[in-house]
C-alpha positions as CSV (number, residue, x, y, z in Angstrom):
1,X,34.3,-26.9,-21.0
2,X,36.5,-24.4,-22.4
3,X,39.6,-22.5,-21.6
4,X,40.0,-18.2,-22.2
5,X,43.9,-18.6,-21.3
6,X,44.9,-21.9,-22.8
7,X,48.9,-21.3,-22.3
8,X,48.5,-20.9,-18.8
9,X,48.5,-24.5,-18.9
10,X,52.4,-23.8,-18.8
11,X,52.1,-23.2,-15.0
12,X,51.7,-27.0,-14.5
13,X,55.4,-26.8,-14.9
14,X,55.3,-25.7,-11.2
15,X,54.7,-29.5,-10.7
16,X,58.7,-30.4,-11.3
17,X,59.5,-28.1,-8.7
18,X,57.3,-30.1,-6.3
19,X,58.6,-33.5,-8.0
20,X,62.3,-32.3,-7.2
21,X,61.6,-31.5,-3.3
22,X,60.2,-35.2,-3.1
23,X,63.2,-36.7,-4.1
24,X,65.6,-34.7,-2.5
25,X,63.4,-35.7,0.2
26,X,63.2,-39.4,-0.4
27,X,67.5,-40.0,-0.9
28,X,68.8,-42.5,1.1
29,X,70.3,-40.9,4.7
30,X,73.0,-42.7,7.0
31,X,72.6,-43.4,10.6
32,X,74.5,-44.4,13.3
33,X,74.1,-47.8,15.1
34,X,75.9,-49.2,18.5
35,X,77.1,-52.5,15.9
36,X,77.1,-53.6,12.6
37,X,77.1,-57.0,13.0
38,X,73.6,-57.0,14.5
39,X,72.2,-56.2,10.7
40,X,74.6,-58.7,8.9
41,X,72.4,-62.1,9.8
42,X,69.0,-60.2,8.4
43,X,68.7,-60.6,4.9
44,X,68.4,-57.9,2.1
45,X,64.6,-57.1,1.3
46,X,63.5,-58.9,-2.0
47,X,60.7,-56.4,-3.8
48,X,59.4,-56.0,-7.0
49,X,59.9,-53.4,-9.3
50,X,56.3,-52.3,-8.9
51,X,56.5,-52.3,-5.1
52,X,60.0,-50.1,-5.4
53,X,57.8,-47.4,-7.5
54,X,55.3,-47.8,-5.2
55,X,57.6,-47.2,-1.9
56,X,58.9,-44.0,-3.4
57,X,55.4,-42.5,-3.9
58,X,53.7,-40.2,-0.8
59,X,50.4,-39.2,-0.4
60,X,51.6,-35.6,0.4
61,X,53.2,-35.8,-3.4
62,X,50.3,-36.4,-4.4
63,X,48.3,-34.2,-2.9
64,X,51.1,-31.5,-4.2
65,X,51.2,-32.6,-7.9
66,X,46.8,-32.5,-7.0
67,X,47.0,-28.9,-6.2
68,X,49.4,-28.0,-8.9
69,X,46.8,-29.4,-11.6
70,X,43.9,-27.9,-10.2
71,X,45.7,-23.6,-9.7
72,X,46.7,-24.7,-13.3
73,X,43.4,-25.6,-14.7
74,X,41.8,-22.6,-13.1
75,X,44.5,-19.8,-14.0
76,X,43.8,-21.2,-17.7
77,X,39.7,-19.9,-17.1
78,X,37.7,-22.7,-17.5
79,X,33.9,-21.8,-18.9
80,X,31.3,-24.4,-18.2
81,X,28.3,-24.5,-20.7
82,X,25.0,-23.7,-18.8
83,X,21.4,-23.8,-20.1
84,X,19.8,-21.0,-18.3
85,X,16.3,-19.0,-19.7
86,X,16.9,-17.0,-22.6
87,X,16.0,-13.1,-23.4
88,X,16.7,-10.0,-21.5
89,X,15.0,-10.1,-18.3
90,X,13.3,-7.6,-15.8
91,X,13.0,-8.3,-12.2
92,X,10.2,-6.3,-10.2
93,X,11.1,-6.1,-6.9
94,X,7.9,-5.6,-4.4
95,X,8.8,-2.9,-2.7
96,X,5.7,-2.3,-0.6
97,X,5.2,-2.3,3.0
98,X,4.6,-5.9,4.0
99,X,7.4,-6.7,2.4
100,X,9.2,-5.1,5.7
101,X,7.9,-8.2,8.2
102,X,11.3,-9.8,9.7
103,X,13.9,-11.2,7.4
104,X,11.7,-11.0,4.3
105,X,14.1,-8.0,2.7
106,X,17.0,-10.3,2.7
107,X,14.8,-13.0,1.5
108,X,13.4,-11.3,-1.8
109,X,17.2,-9.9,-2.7
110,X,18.7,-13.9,-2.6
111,X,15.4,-14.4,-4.7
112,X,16.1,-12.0,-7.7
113,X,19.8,-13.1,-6.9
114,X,19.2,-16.5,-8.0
115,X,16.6,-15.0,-10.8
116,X,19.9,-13.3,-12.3
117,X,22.4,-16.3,-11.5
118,X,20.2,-18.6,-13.5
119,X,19.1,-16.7,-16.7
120,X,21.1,-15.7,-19.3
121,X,20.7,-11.8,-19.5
122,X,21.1,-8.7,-19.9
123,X,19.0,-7.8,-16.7
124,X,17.3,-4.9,-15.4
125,X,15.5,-4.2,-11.9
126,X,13.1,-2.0,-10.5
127,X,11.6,-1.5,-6.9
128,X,7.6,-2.1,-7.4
129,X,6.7,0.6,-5.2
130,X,5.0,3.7,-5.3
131,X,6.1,5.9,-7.2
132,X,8.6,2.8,-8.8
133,X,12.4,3.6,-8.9
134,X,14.9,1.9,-11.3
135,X,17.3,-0.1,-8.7
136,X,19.6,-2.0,-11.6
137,X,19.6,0.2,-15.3
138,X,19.3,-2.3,-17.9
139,X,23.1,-4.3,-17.6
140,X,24.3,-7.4,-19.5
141,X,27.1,-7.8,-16.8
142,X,26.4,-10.2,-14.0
143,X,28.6,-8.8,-11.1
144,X,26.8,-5.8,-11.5
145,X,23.1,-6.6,-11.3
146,X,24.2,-8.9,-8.1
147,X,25.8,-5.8,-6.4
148,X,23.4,-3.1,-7.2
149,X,20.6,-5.4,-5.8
150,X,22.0,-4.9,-2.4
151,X,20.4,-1.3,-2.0
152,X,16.6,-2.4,-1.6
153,X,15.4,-1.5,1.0
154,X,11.0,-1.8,0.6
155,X,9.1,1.2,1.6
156,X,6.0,2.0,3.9
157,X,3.6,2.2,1.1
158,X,1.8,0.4,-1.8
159,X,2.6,-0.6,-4.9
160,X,0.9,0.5,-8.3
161,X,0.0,-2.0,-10.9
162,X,2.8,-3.3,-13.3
163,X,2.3,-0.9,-16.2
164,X,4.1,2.1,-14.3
165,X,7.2,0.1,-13.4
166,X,7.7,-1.6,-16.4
167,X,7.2,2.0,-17.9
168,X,11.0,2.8,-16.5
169,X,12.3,0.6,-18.5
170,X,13.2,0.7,-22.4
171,X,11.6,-2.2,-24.4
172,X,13.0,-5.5,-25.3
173,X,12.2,-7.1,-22.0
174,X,10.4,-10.4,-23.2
175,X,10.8,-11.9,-19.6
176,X,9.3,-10.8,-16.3
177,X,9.9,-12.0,-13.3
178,X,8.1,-10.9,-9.8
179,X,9.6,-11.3,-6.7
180,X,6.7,-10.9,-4.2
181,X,4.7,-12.1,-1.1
182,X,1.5,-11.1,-2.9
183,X,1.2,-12.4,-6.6
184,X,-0.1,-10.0,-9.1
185,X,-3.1,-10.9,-11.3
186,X,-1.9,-10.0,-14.7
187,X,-0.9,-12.2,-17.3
188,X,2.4,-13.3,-18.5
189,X,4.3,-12.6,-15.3
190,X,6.6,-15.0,-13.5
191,X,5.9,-15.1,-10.0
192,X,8.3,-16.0,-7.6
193,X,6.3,-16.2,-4.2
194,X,7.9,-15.7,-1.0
195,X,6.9,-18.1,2.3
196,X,3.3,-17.1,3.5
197,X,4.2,-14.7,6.3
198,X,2.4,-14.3,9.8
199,X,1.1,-11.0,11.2
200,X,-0.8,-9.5,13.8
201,X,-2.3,-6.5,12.8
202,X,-4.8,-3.3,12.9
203,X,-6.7,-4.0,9.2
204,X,-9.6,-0.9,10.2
205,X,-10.0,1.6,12.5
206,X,-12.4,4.8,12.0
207,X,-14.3,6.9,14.6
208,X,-17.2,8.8,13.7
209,X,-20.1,10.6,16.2
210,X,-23.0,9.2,17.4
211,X,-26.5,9.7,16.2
212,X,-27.2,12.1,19.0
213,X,-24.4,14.2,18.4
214,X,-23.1,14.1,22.4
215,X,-20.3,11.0,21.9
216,X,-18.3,9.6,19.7
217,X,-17.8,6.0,18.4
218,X,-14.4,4.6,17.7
219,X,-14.0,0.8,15.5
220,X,-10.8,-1.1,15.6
221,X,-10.4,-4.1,13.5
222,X,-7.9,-6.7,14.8
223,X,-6.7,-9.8,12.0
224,X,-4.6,-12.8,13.6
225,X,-2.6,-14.1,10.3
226,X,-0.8,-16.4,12.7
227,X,-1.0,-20.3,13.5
228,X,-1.5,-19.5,17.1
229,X,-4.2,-18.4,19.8
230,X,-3.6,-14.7,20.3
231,X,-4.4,-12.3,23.6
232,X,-4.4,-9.6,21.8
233,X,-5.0,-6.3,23.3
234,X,-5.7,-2.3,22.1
235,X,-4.9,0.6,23.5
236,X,-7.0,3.7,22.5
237,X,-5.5,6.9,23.1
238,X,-8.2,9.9,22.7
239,X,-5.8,12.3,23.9
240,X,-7.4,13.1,27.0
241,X,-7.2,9.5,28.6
242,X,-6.3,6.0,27.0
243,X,-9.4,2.8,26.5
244,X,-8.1,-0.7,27.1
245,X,-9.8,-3.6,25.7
246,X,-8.5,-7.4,25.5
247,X,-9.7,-10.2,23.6
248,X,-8.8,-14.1,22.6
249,X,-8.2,-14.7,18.8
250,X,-7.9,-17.7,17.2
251,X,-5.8,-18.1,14.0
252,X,-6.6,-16.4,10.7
253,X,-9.4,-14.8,13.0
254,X,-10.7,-11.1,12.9
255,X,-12.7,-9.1,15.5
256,X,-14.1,-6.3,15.7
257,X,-13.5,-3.5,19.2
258,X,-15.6,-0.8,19.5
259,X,-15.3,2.2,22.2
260,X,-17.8,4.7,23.2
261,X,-16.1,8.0,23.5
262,X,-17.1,11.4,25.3
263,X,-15.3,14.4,23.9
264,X,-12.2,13.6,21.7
265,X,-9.3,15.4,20.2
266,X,-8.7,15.9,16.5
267,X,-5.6,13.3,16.6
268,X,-6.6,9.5,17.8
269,X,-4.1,7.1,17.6
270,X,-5.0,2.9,18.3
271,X,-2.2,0.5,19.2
272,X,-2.5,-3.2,18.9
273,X,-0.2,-5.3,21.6
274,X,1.5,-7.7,21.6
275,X,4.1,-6.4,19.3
276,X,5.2,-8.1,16.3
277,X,7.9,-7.9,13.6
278,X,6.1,-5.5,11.6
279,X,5.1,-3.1,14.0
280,X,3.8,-0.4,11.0
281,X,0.4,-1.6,11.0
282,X,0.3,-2.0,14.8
283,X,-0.3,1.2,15.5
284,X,-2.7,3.3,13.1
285,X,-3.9,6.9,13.6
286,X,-7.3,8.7,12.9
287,X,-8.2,12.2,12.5
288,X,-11.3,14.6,12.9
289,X,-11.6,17.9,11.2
290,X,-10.9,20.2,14.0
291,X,-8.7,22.6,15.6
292,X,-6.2,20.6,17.3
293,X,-6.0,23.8,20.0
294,X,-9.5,25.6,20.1
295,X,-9.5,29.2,18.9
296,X,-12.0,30.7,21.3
297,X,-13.5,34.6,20.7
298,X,-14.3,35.6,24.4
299,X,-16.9,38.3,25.4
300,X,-18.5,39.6,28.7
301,X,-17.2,39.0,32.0
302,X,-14.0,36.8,32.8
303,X,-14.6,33.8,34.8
304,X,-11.7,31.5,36.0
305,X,-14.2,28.4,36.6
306,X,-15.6,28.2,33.4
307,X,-12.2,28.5,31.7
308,X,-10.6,25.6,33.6
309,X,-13.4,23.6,32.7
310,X,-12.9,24.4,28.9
311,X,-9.0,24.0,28.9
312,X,-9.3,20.4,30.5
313,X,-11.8,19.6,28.0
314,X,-9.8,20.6,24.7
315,X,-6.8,22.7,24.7
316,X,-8.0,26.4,24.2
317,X,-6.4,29.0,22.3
318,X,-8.2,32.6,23.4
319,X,-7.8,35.4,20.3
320,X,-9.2,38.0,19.6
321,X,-8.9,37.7,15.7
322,X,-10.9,35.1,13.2
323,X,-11.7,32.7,12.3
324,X,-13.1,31.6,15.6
325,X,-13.9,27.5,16.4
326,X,-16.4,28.8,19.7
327,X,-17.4,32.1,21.0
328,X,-18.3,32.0,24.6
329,X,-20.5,35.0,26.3
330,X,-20.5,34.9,29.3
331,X,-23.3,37.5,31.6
332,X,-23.4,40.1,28.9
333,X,-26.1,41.2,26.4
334,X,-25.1,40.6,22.7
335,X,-26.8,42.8,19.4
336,X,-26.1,39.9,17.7
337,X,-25.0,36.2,17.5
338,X,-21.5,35.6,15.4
339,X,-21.7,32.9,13.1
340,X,-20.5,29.5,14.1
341,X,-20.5,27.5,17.7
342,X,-21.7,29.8,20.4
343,X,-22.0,29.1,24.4
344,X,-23.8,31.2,26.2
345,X,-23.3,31.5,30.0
346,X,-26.0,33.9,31.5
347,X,-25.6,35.8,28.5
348,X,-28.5,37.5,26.5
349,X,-28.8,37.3,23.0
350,X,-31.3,38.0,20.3
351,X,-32.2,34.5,19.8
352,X,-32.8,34.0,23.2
353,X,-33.7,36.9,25.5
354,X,-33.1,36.3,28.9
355,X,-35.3,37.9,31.5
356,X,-34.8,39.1,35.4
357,X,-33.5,37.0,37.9
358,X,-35.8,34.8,39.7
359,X,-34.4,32.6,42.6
360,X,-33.9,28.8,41.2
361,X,-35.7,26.1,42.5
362,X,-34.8,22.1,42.2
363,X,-33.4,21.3,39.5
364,X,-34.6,18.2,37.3
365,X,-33.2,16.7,34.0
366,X,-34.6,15.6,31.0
367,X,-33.6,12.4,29.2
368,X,-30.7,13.9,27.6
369,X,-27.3,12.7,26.7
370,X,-25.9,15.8,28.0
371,X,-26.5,14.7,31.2
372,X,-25.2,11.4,31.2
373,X,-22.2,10.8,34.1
374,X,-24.0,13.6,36.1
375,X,-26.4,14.4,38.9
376,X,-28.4,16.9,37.9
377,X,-30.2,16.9,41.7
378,X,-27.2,17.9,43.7
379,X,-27.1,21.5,41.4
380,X,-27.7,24.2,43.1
381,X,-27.9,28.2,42.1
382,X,-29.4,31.6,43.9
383,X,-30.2,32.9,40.8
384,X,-31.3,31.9,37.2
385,X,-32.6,34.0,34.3
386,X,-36.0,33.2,32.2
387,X,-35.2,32.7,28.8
388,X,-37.2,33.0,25.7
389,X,-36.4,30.2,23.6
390,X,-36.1,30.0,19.8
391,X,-38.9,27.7,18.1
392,X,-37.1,23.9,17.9
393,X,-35.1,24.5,21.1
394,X,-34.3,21.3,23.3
395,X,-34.7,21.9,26.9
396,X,-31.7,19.6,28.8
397,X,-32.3,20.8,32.5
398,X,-34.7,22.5,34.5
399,X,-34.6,24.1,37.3
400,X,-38.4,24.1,39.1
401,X,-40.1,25.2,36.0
402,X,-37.5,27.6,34.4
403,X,-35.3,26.2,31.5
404,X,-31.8,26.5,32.7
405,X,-30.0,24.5,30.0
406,X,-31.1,24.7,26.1
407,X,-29.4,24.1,22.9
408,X,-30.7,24.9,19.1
409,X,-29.5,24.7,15.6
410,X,-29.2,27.2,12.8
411,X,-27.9,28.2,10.0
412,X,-25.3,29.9,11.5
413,X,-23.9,27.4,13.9
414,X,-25.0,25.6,17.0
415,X,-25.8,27.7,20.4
416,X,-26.2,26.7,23.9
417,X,-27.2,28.7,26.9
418,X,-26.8,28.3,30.2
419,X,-29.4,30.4,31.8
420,X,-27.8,30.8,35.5
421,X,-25.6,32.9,37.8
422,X,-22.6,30.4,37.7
423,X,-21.1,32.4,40.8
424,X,-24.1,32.5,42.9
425,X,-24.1,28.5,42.0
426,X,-22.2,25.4,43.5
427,X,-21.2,24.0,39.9
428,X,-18.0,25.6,39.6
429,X,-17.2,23.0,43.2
430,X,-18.6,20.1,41.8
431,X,-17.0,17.8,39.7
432,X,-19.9,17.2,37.8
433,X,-19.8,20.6,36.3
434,X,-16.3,19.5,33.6
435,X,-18.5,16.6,32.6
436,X,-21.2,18.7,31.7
437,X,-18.9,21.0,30.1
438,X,-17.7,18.8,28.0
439,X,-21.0,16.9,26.8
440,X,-22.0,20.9,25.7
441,X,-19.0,20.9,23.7
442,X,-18.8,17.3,22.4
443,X,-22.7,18.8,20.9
444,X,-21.3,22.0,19.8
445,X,-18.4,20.8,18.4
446,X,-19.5,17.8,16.1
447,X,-16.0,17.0,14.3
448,X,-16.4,15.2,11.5
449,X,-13.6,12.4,10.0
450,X,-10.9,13.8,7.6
451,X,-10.0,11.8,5.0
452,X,-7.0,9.7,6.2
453,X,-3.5,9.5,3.8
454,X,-1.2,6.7,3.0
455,X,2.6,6.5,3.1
456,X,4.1,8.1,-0.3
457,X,0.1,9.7,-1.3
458,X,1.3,13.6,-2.3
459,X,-1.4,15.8,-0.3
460,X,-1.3,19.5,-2.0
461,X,-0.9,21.7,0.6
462,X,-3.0,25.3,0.1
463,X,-1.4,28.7,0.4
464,X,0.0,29.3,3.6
465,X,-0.6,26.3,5.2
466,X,2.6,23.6,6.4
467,X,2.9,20.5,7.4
468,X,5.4,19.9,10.7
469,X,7.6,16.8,10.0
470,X,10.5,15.5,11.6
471,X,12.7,16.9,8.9
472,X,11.0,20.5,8.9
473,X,8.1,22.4,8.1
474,X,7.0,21.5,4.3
475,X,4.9,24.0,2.2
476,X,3.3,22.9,-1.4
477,X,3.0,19.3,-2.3
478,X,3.6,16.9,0.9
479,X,4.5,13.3,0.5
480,X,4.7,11.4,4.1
481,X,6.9,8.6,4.3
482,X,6.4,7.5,7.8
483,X,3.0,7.1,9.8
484,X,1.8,9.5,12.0
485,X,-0.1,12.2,13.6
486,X,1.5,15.6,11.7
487,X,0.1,18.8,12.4
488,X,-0.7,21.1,9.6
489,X,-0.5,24.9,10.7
490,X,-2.3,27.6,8.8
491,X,-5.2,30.1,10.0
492,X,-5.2,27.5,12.8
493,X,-3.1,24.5,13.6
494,X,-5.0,20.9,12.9
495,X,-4.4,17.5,12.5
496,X,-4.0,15.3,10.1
497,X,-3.2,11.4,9.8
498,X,-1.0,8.9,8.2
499,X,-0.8,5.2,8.1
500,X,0.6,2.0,6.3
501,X,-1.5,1.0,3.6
502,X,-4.5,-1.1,5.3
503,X,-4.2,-3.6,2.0
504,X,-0.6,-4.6,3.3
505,X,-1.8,-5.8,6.1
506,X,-4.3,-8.4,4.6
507,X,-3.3,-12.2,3.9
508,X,-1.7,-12.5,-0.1
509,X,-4.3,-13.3,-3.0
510,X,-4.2,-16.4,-3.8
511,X,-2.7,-17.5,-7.4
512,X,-0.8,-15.1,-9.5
513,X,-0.1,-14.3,-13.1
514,X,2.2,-17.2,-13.8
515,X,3.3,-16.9,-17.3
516,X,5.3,-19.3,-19.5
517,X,9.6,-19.2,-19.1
518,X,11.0,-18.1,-22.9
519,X,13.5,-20.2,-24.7
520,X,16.3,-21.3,-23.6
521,X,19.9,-20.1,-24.5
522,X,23.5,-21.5,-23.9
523,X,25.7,-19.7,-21.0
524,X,29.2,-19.9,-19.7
525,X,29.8,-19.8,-16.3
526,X,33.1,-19.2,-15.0
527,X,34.9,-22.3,-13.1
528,X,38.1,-20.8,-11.5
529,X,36.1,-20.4,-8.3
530,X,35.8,-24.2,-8.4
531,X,39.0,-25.1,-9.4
532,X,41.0,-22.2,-6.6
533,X,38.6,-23.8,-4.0
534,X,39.9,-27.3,-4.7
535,X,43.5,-26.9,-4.7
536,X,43.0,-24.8,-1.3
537,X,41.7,-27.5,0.1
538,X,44.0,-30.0,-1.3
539,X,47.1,-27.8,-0.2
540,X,45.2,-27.6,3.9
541,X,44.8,-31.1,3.9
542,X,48.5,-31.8,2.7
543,X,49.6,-29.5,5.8
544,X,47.6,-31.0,8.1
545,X,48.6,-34.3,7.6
546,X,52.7,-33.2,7.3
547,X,51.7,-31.6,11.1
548,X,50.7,-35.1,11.7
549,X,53.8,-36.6,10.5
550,X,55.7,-34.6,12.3
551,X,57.2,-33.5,9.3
């Protein structure tokens, strides 16, 4: 050990002072008696010498001359010789999103902490996230790596591999050290691991349409990374209605929940109960190219029931100007089909004439998922219109032995016709007549997934389109932060999706680079924190026990 103020030593002269209160203290005092000759027969006390040094000695002097020594020692800076790890160091600080469960952000700061307590520097730090930001500049002083460490904070994305983030930082770094919860795999990396952790989590979830083009088929992937059974349930909201499903699962257990949808909107979003303390990856969201309202070029006659049935099915936008997502004619003749989704309602087109009106008789399905939910006997209309299909056409309904419901494919789009007089029918008052509705449109409509995006992935944005965030609209390059559904407004308003990295919800790989500590090199480590510690202690113990004494 070695001293940086050697003459402070000249404050254990402090000590007299204490020295000269003890034997002002310790003089001989008079007292009154009632008699003197009461002490006369008792003779004088024979001690030694020793036991007369002894008797003017205190433990509360001691204590004082104690504390004296030990402010003494420490106001002369004692440096005690460590052997710590030798060479500069950089500390890579996961920054990703699982390292948001509970407590763990406060665990992996006391980790690099201690990293920088026991090395010998100079240190740097950098957040191992995506895009990797430098959280301590390259710093041979101690006090300032440990206080610059308290701003991480991890983020809701990945992390990229180690040569980006070490890229921040100049060279000379022989050492690295990785303060994770999920080692890395490359070579010559020191890995300091944080405790397994225990989620419950959404690892999958996609929706996609069935083969037959009338449905859609929603998968959600549940993980139990905990040591206990789990009643896990998930909540699928479609926009239009929520699906509840509920299963048992055992620890370090996946399962697999899948929902058979009607119609859908463009936005889904699945949420996994019960809660847990990283609730990021309990909830994840899924989008279908789409509209998210549906921009709908109206011709012929206006009718109230029809348009009732379409709002409850998707929320409908009528315009007059393109791009269209579905024309609807309604009893009119068209030259000419537009391009794209088209429902025809007693409407006439080239592709399918329609001839006079002839009375309708029973009606009668086919096996067709169109019809599925529905009754297809109770239907009733005073008038329907023979049409003349298109070669290909799929006949859905009949009613006696006139085609009343038809749908066909071309290069254009997808058309359906309804060949009836909706007025002169009872399907507006049935409730089967929405369902039906929205079967047509669920087959006219097919959406198709969108790719989904990632916390901190940029998404280039094209010209004159936005993105709606909390914060305001954002044109150009758009880099989420938080999941979500976010609507993105252009020539129409759609959706599109944002969630936690599905990797960060997975158990840790197992193992880890793991590469050899450098030499080792000679520190001192300042010991007045010691030394100021003892003596307050010695001085609180010496008051406590002159309380006692009643001194």
């Amino acid at each position: 050990m070695t001293f940086l103020f050697p003459w402070a030593w000249a404050w254990l002269g402090a000590g007299l002072g204490a020295v000269l209160l003890h034997l002002l203290r310790r003089r001989e005092r008079e007292h009154p008696v009632s008699a003197l000759f009461l002490w006369e027969p008792i003779p004088p006390d024979r001690v030694s010498r020793v036991q007369r040094v002894l008797s003017r000695l205190d433990l509360l002097f001691l204590l004082q001359l104690l504390a004296v020594l030990l402010l003494a020692a420490g106001l002369a800076g004692p440096l005690f010789r460590v052997v710590r790890p030798a060479g500069a160091t950089a500390i890579l600080l996961d920054g990703s999103a699982s390292m948001g469960i509970g407590n763990r952000p406060e665990e992996a700061v006391e980790a690099a902490r201690r990293v920088v307590r026991e090395s010998a520097g100079p240190w740097a730090v950098v957040l191992w996230a995506d895009p990797p930001q430098l959280l301590v500049p390259p710093t041979d002083r101690r006090e300032e790596a440990l206080a610059l460490l308290g701003a991480y904070r991890p983020t809701l994305g990945s992390r990229p591999p180690i040569g980006p983030a070490l890229a921040l930082l100049p060279g000379g770094f022989g050492r690295i050290v990785a303060v994770t919860d999920d080692p890395p795999t490359e070579e010559g990396v020191e890995v300091v691991l944080l405790p397994p952790r225990e989620n419950l989590a959404i690892v999958a979830f996609s929706v996609r349409p069935t083969p037959g083009g009338t449905g859609y088929e929603a998968l959600v992937r549940v993980r139990n990374d905990t040591r206990r059974y789990r009643d896990v349930q998930v909540a699928l909201d479609i926009g239009s209605g929520t699906y509840l499903a509920s299963r048992l699962l055992g620890p370090r257990e996946e399962d697999l929940f899948t929902f058979s949808l009607p119609l859908v909107r463009p936005g889904l979003r699945a949420e996994l109960l019960p809660r847990d303390d990283f609730p990021w990856d309990n909830v994840r969201y899924f989008a279908l190219e789409g509209a998210a309202a549906l921009r709908v070029w109206w011709l012929g006659e206006e009718d109230r029931y029809l348009g009732a049935a379409l709002g409850a099915a998707l929320p409908v936008e009528r315009t007059a100007t393109g791009p269209w997502d579905l024309t609807v004619a309604v009893r009119t003749g068209l030259p000419d089909l537009p391009p794209g989704p088209v429902l025809l309602v007693g409407a006439s087109s080239p592709e399918a004439p329609l001839g006079e009106a002839v009375p309708g008789g029973a009606f009668r399905g086919a096996d067709s998922p169109l019809l599925q939910h529905v009754v297809p006997e109770a239907f009733r209309s005073g008038a329907v219109f023979p049409p003349s299909l298109p070669p290909g056409a799929v006949v859905d309904l009949w009613a006696g032995d006139v085609p009343v419901l038809a749908r066909w494919e071309t290069a254009a789009g997808r058309r359906t016709l309804l060949a009836l007089d909706l007025p002169r029918s009872n399907l507006p008052l049935l409730p089967d007549f929405p369902i039906l509705l929205r079967g047509l449109l669920t087959w006219l409509l097919p959406f198709r997934p969108r790719a989904a995006l990632v916390v901190g992935e940029a998404l280039e944005l094209p010209p004159g389109t936005e993105v709606v965030t909390p914060q305001g609209p954002v044109a150009g390059v758009w880099v989420p932060d938080r999941p979500g559904l976010y609507e993105l407004r252009g020539e129409r308003t759609e959706v599109v999706a944002v969630n936690v990295p599905y990797g960060e919800s997975l158990p840790p790989r197992p193992g880890g680079g793991g590469g050899a500590r450098g030499g080792a090199a000679v520190a001192e480590v300042a010991g007045w924190p010691l030394f100021a510690l003892g003596a307050f202690l010695l001085l609180a113990l010496e008051w406590g026990l002159a309380r006692r004494r009643g001194l």
